[in-house]
C-alpha positions in Angstrom: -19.7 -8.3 -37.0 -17.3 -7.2 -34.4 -17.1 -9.6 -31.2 -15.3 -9.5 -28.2 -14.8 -12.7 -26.4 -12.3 -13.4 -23.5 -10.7 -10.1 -23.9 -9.9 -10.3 -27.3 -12.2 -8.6 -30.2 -12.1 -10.5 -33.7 -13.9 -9.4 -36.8 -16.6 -11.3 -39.0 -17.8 -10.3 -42.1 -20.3 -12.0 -44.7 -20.3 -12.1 -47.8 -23.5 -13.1 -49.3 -22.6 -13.3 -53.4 -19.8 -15.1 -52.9 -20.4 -17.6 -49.9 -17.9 -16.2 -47.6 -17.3 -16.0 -44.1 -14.3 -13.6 -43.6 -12.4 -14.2 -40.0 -10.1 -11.2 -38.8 -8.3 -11.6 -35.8 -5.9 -9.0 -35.0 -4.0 -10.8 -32.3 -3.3 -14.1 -34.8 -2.1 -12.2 -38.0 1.4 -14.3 -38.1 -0.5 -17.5 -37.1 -1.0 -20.0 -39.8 -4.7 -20.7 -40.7 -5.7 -23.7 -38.9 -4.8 -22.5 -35.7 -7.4 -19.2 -36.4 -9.4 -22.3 -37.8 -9.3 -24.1 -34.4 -9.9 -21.0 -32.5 -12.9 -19.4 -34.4 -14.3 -22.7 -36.1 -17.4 -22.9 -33.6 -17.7 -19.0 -33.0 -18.5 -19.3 -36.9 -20.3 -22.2 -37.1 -22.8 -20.3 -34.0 -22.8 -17.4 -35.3 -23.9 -18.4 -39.0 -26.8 -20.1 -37.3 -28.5 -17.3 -36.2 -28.0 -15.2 -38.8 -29.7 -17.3 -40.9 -32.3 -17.7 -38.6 -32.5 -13.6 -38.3 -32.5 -13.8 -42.2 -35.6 -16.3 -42.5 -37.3 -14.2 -39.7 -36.8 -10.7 -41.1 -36.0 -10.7 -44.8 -39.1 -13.9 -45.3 -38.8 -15.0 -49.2 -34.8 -14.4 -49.2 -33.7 -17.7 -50.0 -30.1 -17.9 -49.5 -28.6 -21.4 -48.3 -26.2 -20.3 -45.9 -25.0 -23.8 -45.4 -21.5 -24.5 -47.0 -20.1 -21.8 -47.4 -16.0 -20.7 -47.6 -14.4 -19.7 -44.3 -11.8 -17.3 -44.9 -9.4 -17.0 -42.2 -7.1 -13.7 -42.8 -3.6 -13.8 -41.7 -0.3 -12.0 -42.6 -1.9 -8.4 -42.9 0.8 -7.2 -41.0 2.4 -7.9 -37.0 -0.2 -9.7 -34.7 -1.4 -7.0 -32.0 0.5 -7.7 -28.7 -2.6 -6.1 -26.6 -6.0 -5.2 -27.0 -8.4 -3.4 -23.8 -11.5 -4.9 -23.5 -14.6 -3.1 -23.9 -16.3 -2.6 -21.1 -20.2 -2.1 -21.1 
């Protein structure tokens, strides 16, 4: 799930056999992990939410506990970006 908050775009990703909640924020790449923690700790914790509540609505009888689960917060990829251009709609 891409999402672009206060001019900054982060990625999400899901991954349902494992548990996972991958965090990938191109601006924090040489940050250590509990500063992308502090920063994207709620954003996951709100987002989760409502995919589990888009899960129970749509895919009824898929019983996944989504409560839990590993947050994976990729750094060290490579250099942080210095700039990113917001989308505009």
């Amino acid at each position: 799930m891409l999402v672009v908050r206060d001019g900054r775009c982060s990625c999400y990703f899901w991954n349902f056999e494992q548990q996972r909640i991958h965090v990938l924020d191109p601006l924090m790449m040489r940050c250590c992990i509990s500063s992308v923690h502090r920063r994207h700790g709620q954003n996951i914790t709100i987002l989760n939410e409502g995919i589990s509540r888009c899960k129970d609505t749509f895919f009824n009888g898929w019983n996944v506990d989504m409560i839990g689960w590993d947050r994976c917060y990729t750094v060290g990829l490579g250099a942080s970006c210095h700039r990113f251009v917001a989308l505009k709609p």
